[in-house]
C-alpha positions as CSV (number, residue, x, y, z in Angstrom):
1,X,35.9,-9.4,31.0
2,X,33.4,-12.4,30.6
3,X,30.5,-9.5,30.3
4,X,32.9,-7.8,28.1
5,X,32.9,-10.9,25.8
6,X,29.4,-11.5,26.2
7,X,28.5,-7.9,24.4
8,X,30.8,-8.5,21.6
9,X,29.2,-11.5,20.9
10,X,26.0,-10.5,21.2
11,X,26.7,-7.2,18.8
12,X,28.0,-9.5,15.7
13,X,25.0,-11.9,15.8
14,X,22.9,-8.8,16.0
15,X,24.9,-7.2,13.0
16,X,25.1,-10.9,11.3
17,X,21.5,-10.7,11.6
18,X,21.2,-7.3,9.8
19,X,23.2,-8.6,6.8
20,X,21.1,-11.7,6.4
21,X,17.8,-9.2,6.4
22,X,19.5,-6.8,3.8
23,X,20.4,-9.8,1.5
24,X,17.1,-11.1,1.3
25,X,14.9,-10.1,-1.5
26,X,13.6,-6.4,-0.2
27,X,10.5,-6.0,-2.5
28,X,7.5,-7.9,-1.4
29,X,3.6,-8.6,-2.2
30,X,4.3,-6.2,-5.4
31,X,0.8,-5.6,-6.9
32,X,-1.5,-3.7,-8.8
33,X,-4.3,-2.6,-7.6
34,X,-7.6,-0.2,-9.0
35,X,-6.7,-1.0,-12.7
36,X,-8.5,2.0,-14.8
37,X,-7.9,2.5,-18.4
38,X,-5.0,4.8,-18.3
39,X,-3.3,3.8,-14.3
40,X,-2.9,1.7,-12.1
41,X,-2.1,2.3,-8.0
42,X,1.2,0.0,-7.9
43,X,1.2,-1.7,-3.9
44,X,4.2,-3.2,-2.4
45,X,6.2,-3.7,0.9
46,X,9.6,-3.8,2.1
47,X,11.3,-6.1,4.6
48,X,13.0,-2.7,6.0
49,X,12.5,0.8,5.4
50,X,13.6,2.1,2.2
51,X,13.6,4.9,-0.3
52,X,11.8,3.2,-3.3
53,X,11.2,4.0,-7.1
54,X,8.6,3.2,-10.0
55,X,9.5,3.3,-13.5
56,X,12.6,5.4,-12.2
57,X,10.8,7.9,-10.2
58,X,11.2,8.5,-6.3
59,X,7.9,7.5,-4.9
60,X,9.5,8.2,-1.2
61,X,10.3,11.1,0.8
62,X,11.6,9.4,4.0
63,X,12.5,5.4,4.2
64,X,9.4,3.3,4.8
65,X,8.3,-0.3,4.6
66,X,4.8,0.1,3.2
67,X,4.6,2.0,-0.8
68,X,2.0,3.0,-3.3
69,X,2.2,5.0,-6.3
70,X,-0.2,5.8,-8.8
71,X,0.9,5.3,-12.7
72,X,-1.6,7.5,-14.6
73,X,0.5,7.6,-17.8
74,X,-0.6,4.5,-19.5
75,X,-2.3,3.8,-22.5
76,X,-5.8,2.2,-22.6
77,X,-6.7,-1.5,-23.7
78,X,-2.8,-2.3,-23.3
79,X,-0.1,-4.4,-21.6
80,X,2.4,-1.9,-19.1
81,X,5.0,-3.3,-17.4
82,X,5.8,-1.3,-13.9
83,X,9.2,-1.5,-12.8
84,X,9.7,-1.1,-9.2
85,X,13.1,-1.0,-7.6
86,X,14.8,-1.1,-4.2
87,X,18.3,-0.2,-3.8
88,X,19.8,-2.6,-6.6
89,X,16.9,-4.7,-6.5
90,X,14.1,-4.6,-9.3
91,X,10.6,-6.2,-9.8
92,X,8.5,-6.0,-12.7
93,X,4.9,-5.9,-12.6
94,X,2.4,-6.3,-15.5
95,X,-0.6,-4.2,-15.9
96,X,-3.4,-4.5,-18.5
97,X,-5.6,-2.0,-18.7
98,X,-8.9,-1.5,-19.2
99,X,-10.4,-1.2,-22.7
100,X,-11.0,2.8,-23.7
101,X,-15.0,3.4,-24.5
102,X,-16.8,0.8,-22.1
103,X,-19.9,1.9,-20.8
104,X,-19.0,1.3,-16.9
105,X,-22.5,2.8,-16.3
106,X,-23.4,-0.8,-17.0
107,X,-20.1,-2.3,-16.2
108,X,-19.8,-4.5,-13.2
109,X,-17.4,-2.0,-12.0
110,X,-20.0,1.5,-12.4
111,X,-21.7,3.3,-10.4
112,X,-24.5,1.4,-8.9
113,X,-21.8,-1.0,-7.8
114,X,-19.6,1.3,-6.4
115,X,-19.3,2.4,-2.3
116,X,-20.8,6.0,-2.0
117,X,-19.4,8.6,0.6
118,X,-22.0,11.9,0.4
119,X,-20.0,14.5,1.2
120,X,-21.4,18.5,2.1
121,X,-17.9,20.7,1.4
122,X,-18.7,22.9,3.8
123,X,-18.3,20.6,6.5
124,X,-15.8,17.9,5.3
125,X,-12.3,19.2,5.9
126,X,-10.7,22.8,6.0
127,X,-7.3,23.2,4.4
128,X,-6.8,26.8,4.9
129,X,-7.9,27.7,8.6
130,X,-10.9,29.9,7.2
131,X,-13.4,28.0,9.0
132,X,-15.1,26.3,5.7
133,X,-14.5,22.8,4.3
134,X,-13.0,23.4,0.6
135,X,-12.1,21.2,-2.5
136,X,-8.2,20.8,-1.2
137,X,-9.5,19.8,2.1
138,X,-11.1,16.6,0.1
139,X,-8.4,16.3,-2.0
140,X,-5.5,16.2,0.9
141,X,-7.6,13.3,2.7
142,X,-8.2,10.9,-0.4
143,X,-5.7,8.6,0.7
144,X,-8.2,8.5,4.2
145,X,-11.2,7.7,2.0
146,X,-9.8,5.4,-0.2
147,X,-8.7,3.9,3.4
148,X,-12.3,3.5,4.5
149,X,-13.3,1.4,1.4
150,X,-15.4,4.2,-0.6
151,X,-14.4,4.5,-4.6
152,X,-17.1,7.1,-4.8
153,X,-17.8,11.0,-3.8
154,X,-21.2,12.4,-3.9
155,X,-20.9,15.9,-3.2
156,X,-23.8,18.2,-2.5
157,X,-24.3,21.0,-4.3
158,X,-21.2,23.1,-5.2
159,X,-22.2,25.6,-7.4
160,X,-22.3,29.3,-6.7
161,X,-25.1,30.2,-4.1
162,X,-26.7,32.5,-1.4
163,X,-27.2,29.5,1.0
164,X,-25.2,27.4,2.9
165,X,-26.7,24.3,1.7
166,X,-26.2,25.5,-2.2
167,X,-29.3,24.4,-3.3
168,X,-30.6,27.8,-4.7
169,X,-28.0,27.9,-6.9
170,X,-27.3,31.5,-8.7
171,X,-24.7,30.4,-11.4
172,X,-24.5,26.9,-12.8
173,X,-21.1,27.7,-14.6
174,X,-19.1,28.9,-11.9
175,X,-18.5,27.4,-8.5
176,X,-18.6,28.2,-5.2
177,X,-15.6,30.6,-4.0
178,X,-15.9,29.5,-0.2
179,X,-15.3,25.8,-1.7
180,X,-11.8,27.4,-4.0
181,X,-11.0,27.7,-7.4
182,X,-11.6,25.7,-10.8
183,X,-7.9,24.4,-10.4
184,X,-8.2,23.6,-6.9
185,X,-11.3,21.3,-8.1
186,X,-9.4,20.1,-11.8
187,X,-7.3,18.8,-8.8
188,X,-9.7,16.8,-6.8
189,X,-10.7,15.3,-9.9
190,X,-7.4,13.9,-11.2
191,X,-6.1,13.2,-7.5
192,X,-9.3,11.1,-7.4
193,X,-8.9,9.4,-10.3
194,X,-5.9,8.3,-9.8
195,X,-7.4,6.2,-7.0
196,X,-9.8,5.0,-9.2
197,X,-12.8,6.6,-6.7
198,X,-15.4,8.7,-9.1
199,X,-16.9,11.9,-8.3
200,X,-20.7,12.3,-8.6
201,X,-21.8,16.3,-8.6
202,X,-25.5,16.9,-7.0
203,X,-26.5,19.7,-9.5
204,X,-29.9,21.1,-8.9
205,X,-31.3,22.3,-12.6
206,X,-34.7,22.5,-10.7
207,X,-33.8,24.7,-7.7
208,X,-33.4,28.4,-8.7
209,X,-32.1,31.1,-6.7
210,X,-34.6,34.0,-6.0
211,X,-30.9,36.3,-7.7
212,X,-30.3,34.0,-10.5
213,X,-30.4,36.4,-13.6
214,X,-32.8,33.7,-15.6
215,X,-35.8,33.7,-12.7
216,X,-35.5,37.6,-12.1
217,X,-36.0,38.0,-15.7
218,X,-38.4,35.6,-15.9
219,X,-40.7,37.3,-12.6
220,X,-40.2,40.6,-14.6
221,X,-43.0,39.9,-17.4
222,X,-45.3,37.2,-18.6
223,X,-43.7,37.7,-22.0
224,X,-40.1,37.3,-21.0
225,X,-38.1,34.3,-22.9
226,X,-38.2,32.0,-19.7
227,X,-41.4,32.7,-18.2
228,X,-42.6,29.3,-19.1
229,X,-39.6,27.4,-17.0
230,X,-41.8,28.0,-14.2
231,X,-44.7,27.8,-12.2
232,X,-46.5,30.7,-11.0
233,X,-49.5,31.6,-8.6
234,X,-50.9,34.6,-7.2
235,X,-51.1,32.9,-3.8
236,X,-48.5,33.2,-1.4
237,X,-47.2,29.9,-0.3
238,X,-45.4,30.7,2.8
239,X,-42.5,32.7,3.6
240,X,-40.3,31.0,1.5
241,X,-41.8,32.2,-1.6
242,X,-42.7,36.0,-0.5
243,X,-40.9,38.5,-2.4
244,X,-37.8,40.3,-1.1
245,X,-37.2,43.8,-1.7
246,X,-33.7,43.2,-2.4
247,X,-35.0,41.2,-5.4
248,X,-37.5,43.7,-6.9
């Protein structure tokens, strides 16, 4: 019986407990965070795990004690106010952003100042078991780079090509189909904004495929309308520039 007694006791200090925790202010170290001039990632914690909401909107699928959301809908050069709330309890959170037009190529916060992560596709991250590293790939472990401390992607080249590397590009307006789609890439742009990490592309206007349309017209005649893009020599200069005969 004294056991007994022991147990119940010990169960309504336990549960006394609880109720003092769930009374206390839930929302805490409510920030923002990567300021841009239209969003903000909004950064906050809860004492216990909890579905929460910004500006009305779940941000959670399962409770948890650690929340960010990205607000991408603001307007630039203005005063938002974020509200976050928990249950019945709501914080506020005031976010000016930055000005629209700066030239952040020589703001503090461009590109030479910024932490670069060179990235080859191919070889990053496969999203759809086909063996190559693809745009969605990228885009599904932003939250991972963002985690390393990097608010810049250098990719290598990503245009269409006939080399693994990409850097005899055949087509500079379309991209590579091993990497996915236009969309899938419109994606990785605005999921990577949203974290405020920018996206450099490593396009190669001075590497040519030997099949690009504009050098096989060029090789055809000393007349043609881009024959004067390149240089050309009647001396081989190694294997790499001998003719194919799938090019003739």
């Amino acid at each position: 019986m004294i056991a007994c007694g022991k147990t119940q006791e010990n169960n309504k200090n336990q549960s006394e407990k609880a109720l003092k925790i769930e009374e206390k202010d839930q929302i805490t170290d409510l920030k923002a965070e990567k300021i841009t001039e239209y969003g903000a990632k909004i950064t906050f914690n809860t004492i216990t795990e909890k579905i929460a909401y910004v500006n009305d909107m779940k941000i959670d699928e399962v409770p948890r004690k650690n929340h960010f959301y990205y607000v991408t809908d603001m307007l630039a050069g203005t005063e938002n106010i974020i509200k976050v709330r928990v249950d019945k309890e709501e914080k506020t959170v005031i976010v000016n952003t930055k000005e629209q037009g700066i030239n952040y190529a020589k703001h503090p916060n461009g590109l030479q100042d910024r932490v670069f992560y060179q990235l080859f596709v191919r070889a990053f991250a496969d999203s759809d078991g086909d063996g190559v590293g693809d745009f969605n790939g990228i885009t599904e472990n932003l939250d991972y780079l963002e985690y390393l401390g990097i608010n810049a992607l250098w990719l290598l080249p990503i245009n269409c090509s006939t080399n693994y590397h990409g850097y005899d590009v055949t087509n500079y307006y379309e991209l590579n189909k091993d990497y996915g789609t236009k969309e899938d890439f419109k994606r990785l742009l605005e999921e990577a904004h949203k974290r405020d990490i920018k996206i450099v592309m490593d396009v190669v206007m001075n590497h040519y495929a030997m099949r690009h349309p504009i050098f096989q017209s060029a090789r055809r005649s000393e007349d043609a309308p881009y024959r004067d893009w390149f240089l050309w020599s009647d001396t081989r200069l190694g294997s790499g520039w001998e003719l194919n005969a799938a090019d003739n």
